[in-house]
DOKEZA-594354 format. One line per field, with one value per residue (C-alpha): y negated, z, x. Coordinates in steps of 0.05 Angstrom, whole numbers, plus 5000, padded with zeros to 4 digits. Layout:
# residues N
y	Y|...
z	Z|...
x	X|...
***
This chain:
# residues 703
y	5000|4930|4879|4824|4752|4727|4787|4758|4681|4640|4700|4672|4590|4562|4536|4512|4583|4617|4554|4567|4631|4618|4558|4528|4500|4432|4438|4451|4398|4345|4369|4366|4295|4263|4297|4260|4194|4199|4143|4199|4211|4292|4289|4341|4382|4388|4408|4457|4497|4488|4514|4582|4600|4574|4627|4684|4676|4674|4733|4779|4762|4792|4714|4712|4640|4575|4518|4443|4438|4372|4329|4293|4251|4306|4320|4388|4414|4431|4470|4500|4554|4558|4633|4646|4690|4671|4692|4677|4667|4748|4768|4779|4772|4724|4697|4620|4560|4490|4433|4381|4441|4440|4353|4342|4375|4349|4371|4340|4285|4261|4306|4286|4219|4154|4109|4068|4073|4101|4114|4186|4189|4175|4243|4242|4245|4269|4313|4299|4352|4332|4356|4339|4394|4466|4504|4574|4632|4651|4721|4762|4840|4837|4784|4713|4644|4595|4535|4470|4408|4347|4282|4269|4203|4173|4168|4093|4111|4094|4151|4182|4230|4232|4241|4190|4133|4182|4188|4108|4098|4149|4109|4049|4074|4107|4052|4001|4052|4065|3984|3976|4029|3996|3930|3992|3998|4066|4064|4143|4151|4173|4170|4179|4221|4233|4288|4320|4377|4384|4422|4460|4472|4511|4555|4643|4665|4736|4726|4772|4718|4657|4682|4684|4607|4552|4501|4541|4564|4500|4441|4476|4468|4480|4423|4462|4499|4494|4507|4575|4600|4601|4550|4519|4504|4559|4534|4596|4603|4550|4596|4659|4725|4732|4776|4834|4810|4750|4767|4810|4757|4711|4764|4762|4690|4685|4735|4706|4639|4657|4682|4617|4578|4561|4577|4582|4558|4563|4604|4609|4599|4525|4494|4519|4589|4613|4562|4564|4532|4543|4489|4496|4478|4403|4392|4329|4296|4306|4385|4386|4355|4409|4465|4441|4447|4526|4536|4520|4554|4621|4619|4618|4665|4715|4703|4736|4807|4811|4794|4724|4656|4592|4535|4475|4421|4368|4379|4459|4473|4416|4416|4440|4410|4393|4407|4357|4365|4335|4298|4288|4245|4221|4199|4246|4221|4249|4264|4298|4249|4240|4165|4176|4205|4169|4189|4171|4124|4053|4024|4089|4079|3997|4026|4074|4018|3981|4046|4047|3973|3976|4025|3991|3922|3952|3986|3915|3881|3935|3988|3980|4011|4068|4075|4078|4126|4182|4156|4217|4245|4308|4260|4213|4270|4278|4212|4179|4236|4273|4324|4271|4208|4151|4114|4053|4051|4054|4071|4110|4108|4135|4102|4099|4067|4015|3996|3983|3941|3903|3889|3858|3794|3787|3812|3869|3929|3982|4041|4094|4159|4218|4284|4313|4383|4398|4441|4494|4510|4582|4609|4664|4612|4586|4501|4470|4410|4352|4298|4222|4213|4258|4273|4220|4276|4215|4172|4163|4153|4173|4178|4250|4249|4249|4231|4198|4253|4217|4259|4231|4258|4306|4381|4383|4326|4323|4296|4247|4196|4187|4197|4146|4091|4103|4107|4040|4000|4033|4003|3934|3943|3968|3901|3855|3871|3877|3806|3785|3818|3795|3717|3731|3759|3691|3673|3741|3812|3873|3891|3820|3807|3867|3858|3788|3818|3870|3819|3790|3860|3871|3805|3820|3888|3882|3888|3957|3986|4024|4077|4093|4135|4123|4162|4119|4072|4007|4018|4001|3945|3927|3939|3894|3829|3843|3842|3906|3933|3976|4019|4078|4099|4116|4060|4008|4043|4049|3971|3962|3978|3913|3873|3825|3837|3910|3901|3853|3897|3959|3922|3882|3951|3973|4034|4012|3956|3911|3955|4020|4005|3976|4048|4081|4055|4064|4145|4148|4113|4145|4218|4194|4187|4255|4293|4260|4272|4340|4364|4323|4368|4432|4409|4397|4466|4503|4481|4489|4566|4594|4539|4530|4602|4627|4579|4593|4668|4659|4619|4676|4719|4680|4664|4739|4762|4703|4713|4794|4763|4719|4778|4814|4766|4708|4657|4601|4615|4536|4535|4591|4552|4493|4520|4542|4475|4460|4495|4478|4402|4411|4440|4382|4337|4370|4363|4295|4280|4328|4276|4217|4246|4267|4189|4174|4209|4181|4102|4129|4142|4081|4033|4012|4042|3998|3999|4074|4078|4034|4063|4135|4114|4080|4109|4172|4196|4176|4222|4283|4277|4280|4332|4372|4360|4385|4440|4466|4456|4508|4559|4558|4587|4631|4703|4750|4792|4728|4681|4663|4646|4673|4626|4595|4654|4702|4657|4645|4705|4757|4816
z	5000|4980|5032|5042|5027|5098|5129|5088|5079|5103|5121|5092|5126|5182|5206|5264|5277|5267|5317|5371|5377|5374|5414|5478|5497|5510|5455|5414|5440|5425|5363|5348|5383|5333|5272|5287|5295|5377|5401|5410|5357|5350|5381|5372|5434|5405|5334|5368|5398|5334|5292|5332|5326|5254|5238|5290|5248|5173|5192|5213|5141|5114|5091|5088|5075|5083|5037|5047|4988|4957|4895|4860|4798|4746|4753|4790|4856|4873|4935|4952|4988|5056|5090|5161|5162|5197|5242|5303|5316|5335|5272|5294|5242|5276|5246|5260|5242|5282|5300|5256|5198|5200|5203|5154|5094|5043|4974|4917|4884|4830|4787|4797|4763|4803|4755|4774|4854|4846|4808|4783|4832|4891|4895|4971|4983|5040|5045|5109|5145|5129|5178|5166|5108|5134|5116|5082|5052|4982|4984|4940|4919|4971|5024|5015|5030|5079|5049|5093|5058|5054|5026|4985|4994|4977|5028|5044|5056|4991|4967|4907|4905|4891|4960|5004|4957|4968|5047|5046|5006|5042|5107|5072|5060|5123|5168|5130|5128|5197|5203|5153|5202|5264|5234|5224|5296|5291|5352|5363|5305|5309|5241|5162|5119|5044|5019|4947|4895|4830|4776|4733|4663|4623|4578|4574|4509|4491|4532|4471|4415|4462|4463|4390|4387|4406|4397|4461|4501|4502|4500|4529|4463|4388|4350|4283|4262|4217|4238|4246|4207|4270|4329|4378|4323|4351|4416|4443|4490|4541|4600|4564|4604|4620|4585|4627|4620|4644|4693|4719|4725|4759|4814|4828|4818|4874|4924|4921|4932|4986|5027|5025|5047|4987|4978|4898|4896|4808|4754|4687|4612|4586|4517|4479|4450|4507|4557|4621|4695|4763|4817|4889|4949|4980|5025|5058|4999|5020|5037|4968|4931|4957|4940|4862|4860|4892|4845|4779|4807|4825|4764|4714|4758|4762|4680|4668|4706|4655|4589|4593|4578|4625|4579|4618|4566|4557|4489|4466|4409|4351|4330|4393|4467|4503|4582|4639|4720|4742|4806|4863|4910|4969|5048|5106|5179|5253|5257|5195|5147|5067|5073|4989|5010|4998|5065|5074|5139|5119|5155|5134|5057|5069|5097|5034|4983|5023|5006|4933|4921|4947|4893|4839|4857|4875|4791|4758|4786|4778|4727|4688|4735|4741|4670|4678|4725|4678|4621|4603|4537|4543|4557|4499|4450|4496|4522|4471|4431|4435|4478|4540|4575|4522|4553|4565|4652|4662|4715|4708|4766|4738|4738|4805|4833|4769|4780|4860|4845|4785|4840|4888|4860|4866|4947|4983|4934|4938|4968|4942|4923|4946|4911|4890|4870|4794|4781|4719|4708|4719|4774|4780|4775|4844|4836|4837|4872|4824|4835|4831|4766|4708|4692|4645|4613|4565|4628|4659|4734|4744|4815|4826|4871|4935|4904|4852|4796|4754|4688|4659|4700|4647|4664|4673|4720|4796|4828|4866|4820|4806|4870|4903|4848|4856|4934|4928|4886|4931|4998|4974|4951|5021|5060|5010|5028|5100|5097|5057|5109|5166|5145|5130|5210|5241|5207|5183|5219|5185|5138|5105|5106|5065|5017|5009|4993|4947|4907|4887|4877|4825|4784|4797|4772|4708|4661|4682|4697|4622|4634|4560|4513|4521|4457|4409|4373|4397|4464|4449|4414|4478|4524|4488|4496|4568|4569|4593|4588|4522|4524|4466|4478|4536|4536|4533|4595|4635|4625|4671|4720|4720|4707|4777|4802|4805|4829|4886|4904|4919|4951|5001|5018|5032|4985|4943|4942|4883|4866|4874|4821|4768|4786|4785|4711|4693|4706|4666|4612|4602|4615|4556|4507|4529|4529|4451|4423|4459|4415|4353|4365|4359|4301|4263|4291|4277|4206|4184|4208|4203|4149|4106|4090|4092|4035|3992|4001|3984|3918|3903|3912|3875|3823|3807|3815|3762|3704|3712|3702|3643|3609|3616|3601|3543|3588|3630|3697|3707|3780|3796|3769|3801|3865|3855|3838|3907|3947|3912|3923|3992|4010|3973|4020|4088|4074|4058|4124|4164|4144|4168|4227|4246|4219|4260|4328|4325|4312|4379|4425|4417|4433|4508|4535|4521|4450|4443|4474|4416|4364|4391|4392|4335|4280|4308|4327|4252|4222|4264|4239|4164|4176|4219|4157|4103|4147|4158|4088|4070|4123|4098|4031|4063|4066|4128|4126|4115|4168|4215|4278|4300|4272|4319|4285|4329|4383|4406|4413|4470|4456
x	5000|5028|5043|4992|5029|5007|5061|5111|5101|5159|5209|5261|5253|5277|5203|5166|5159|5221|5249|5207|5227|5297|5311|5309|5245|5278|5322|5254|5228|5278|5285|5214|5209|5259|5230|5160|5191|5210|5262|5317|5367|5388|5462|5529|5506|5428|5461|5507|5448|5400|5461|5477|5408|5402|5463|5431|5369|5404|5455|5397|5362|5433|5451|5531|5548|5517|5507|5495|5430|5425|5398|5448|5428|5428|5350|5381|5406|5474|5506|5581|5583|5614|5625|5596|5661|5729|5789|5810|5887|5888|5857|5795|5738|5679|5615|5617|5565|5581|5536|5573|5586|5499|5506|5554|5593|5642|5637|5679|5635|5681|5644|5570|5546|5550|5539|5599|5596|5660|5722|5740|5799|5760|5728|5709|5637|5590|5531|5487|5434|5362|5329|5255|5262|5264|5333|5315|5359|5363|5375|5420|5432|5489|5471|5441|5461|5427|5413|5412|5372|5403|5431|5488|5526|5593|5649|5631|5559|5528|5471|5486|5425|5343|5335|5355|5312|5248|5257|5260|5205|5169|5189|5160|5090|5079|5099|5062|5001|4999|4997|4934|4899|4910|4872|4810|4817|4849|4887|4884|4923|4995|5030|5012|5042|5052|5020|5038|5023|5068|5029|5089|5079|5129|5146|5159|5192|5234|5306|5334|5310|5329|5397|5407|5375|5436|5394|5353|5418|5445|5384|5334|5291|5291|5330|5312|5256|5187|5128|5090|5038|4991|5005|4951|4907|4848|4855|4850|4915|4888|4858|4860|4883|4948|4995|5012|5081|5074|5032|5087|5142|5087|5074|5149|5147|5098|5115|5196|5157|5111|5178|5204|5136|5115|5041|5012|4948|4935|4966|4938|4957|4960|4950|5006|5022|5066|5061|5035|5023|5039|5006|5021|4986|4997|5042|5087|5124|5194|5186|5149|5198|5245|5199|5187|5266|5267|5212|5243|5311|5275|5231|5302|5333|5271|5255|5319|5285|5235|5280|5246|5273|5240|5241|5221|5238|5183|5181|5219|5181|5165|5087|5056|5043|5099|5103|5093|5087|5025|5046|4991|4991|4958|4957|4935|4937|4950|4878|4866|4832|4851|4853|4839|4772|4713|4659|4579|4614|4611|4672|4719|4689|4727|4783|4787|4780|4839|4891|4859|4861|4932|4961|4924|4949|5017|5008|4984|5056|5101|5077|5141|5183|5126|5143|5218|5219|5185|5237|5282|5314|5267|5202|5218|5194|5127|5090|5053|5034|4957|4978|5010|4987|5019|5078|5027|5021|4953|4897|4838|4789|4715|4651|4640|4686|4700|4635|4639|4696|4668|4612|4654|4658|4577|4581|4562|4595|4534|4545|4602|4555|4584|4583|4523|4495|4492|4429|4447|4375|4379|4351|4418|4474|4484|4480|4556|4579|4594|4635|4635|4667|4695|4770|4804|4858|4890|4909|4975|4949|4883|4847|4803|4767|4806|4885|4924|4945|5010|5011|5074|5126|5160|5164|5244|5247|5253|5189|5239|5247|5175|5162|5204|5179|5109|5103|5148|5097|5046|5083|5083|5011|4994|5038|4996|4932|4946|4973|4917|4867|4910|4895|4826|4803|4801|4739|4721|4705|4747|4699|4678|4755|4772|4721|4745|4812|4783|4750|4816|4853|4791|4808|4879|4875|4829|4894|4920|4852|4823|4771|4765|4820|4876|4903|4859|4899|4855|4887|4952|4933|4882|4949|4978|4931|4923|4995|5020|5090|5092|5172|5164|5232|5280|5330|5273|5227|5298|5318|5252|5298|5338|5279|5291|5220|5230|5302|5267|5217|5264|5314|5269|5236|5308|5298|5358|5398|5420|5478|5458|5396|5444|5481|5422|5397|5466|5464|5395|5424|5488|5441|5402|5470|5498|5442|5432|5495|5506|5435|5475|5537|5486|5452|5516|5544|5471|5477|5542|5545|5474|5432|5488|5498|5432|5411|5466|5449|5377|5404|5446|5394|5345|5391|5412|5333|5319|5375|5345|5281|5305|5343|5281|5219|5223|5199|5224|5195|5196|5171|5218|5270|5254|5251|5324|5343|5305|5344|5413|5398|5375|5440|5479|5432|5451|5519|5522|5473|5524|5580|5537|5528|5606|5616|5558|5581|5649|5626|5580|5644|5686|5616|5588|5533|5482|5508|5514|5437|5411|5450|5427|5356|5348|5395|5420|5350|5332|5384|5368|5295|5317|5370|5317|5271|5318|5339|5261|5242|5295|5274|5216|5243|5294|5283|5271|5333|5373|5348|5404|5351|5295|5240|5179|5135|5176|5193|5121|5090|5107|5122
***
């Protein structure tokens, strides 16, 4: 009989639970005291204690080493490996874990990006014990390692990873949260906390095909390739049943997840042939960051079990939907309430139009840097097609509550409805509950119901960036309403003061809120008038960054300062160029030793079947020899293209960065689509037997 999930979940993390057990009851305590915001700071002698029994616990899971777990500014985590095993001066082999080897590690940082906070030589850096994130064990055929969250900075202090700029601007929004509730007269409440859920698209294909794709091994996604004969065009992928294969690897998927705490809520097949969703239940924003990064790690590592390649590209496959990570977001407090949930109690419903007025305020101000933190060389290829929200910031909220604010301005706002029953007219279907508003799929940040769902972070990305951005925008929003209510209660009670606020954040808010499509063409010209910031491309969304509003707004929230966001659009940027010219370096190598070839094979082979043909038949077989001809020219073409693009690559190196991002975007991009164009045209013509890569025909379908 199998195991039920609830005898296994969390084995393998250092929880609430697992603590208890093992420490002190004071040292439990304290512990416990600092992590919800007590006055005490964890000291050496606490750390001491909380490390032995970290170590106890991790040895008897069969973990061997330990690892200090961090994010630094490559979208990906990174860890080095420290044994629990030593000897003592007699030779004596011991198993050892300190207090300050759990607070601090030093791993070599001259190799991550900086962005300039430092020079190559000065390779010192510092990774420090995070302790609000549990540590858990990855565990291996032979043992396992205990990994330790925590952040990365450089030796004079300055972060150089996604998660210290999260944990401030989570810091940001709770603290001025917990503020805004007091003026509610919620004195019994004790803190506020982010709560999110990252939906995970990607992608399954054959591991045996993958490898003999380049393009695939080394991008993550095809650079080359024409279409198949049968995409998405049926429609019929999008919550079909799962192929046993796939459902396979997701059972392994989700027991290896449920080990480590994380709990799968959905699993089902999305829009494109092959692609496919986890979404995992809510959780506090920091420890969910954490868990989106152990769930694209185990789902690679777990893919390769079942002859499966994980492509989590935005955009792998040319022609069909590309893959995002629905981010959710909202606010729970000490008591239990969503703060995002609308209720039939008047004063709570005010209260709930305060947190929703703040974010869309916060999104009218500063929606350029929502857009530049979802700007990456994968996502470039996704937003702003039919298939993504557009790269246009907008805010969807439903009829409902569009039409309590519109209603401000003339008093009162009637009352929010809440959700009703839906009657199906057939007396054997149970009624359903329906909601206040339907789901806006086209827009970027749409509210549902009771949270925020951002559809444009991209699939590969870590939730941090976005993250830390958003909840930013959403802190200010948060201290400008409570300032505007604040100056309001002298002549006003809570309520009338609120909606006096409100009735501003309405007008203020008209130009980002759009409850129509957002894919229809008279949108963007709409965004436009209202004056919206409009970046197609990833250098333009990632210059938000310097824009000195934005750089205001994170710095006076103490998220980042002035120098650390120049640093920090820097490593974006210079991302952008080496993730473009290493898929430039592919293309050139792709076509010069498989295309190349293969089409002068097929005009051999053509050519010898057509002077048989010839001696055989008095005809001309025009169209056949046309079609020769074809091929022959389109050959001539791709090399001429491949010496553009050498001359191309090389003009690239010996420019700035700013320059090399233009250049990349706007001529080198150019030149990839005509040699990817050339290139497909002639697999199209080129023979089974003779193809040199597995074509998408092959590619998405499982076998």
């Amino acid at each position: 009989m199998l195991e039920r999930p609830t005898s296994y979940f969390g084995r393998y993390v250092f929880n609430e639970k697992a603590m208890r057990e093992r420490l002190p009851k004071n040292v439990f305590e304290q512990l416990t005291n600092a992590l919800n915001g007590g006055p005490q700071k964890l000291n050496i002698r606490i750390a001491d204690v909380v490390a032995a029994a970290m170590k106890e616990w991790a040895t008897s899971l069969g973990a061997t080493h330990y690892a200090h777990w961090f994010h630094p500014r490559t979208e990906l985590t990174a860890e080095k490996h420290m044994a629990f095993l030593s000897i003592d001066e007699t030779g004596t082999p011991l198993e050892t874990f300190t207090g300050s080897e759990l607070i601090q590690g030093e791993p070599d940082a001259s190799s991550l990006p900086s962005g300039g906070m430092r020079s190559t030589f000065e390779a010192r850096g510092y990774t420090a014990w995070d302790p609000t994130s549990p540590a858990f064990i990855i565990p291996t055929k032979k043992g396992g390692t205990l990994c330790i969250p925590s952040i990365f900075l450089s030796w004079d202090g300055t972060p150089l990873d996604m998660k210290m700029p999260l944990l401030k601007a989570i810091t940001a929004i709770e603290e001025r949260s917990l503020k805004l509730m007091r003026l509610f007269g919620n004195r019994g409440v004790r803190w506020v906390k982010v709560t999110v859920g990252a939906e995970q698209e990607f992608f399954l294909i054959d591991e045996t095909l993958a490898r003999r794709r380049p393009d695939i091994v080394l991008c993550g996604r095809t650079i080359l390739g024409c279409p198949p004969p049968k995409g998405q065009q049926l429609e019929d992928h999008y919550f079909g049943a799962i192929h046993p294969r796939v459902l396979a690897y997701m059972d392994d998927v989700e027991i290896e997840m449920h080990k480590l705490g994380i709990a799968v809520k959905t699993r089902h097949d999305e829009t494109a042939p092959c692609q496919f969703e986890f979404a995992p239940q809510f959780t506090e924003a920091n420890l969910a960051t954490d868990q989106n990064q152990i769930m694209m790690t185990l789902m690679k590592r777990i893919a390769r079990h079942h002859n499966l390649r994980l492509l989590l590209h935005e955009k792998p496959f040319a022609g069909i939907n590309g893959s995002g990570k629905h981010t959710n977001v909202s606010l729970l407090d000490s008591e239990g309430f969503n703060l995002l949930e609308p209720s039939n109690n008047q004063r709570r419903n005010v209260q709930f139009l305060a947190f929703l007025g703040a974010l869309i305020l916060g999104v009218s101000k500063y929606s350029s840097l929502l857009r530049a933190s979802v700007a990456s060389p994968g996502n470039m290829h996704r937003l702003g097609g039919f298939e993504a929200p557009p790269a246009i910031m907008s805010i969807y909220l439903g009829n409902t509550l569009t039409n309590v604010l519109d209603r401000l301005e003339e008093g009162f706002p009637e009352e929010i409805p809440t959700s009703g029953m839906m009657d199906l007219g057939l007396n054997k279907l149970p009624s359903i509950k329906k909601e206040n508003s339907d789901r806006n799929r086209t827009a970027p940040l749409a509210f549902t119901g009771n949270k925020f769902e951002f559809r444009a972070t991209g699939a590969s990305q870590s939730i941090a960036g976005p993250l830390t951005m958003l909840l930013a925008i959403w802190a200010w929003g948060i201290e400008e309403i409570t300032n505007r209510i604040e100056s309001r209660l002298g002549s006003s009670d809570i309520t009338d003061a609120t909606l006096d606020v409100l009735r501003g954040v309405a007008k203020e808010s008209a130009n980002v809120r759009f409850e129509g499509n957002c894919y229809d063409e008279s949108w963007h010209e709409e965004a436009v008038r209202r004056g919206l910031p409009i970046a197609n491309t990833t250098p333009e969304a990632l210059s938000y960054y310097l824009i000195p509003e934005n750089r205001e707004l994170l710095s006076n929230l103490g998220i980042m300062t002035d120098r650390e966001i120049t640093a920090y659009y820097e490593t974006r940027l210079e991302q952008y160029i080496k993730t473009v010219d290493v898929e430039m370096a592919v293309m050139e190598d792709m076509i010069r030793r498989g295309i190349l070839p293969s089409i002068s094979k097929q005009i051999t082979q053509e050519g010898n079947a057509f002077e048989r043909a010839i001696s055989l038949y008095d005809e001309d077989f025009e169209c056949w020899r046309g079609q020769i001809r074809s091929l022959c020219e389109t050959k001539e073409q791709l090399i001429k293209k491949l010496k553009e693009l050498g001359q191309f690559r090389k003009k690239i190196s010996e420019t700035n960065l700013d320059e090399s991002a233009s250049l990349m975007t706007h001529d080198g991009l150019k030149l990839m689509n005509e040699i990817r164009a050339l290139s497909d045209a002639a697999e199209a013509w080129i023979s089974d037997d003779i193809q040199p890569y597995p074509p998408y025909r092959d590619l998405l379908v499982i076998q």
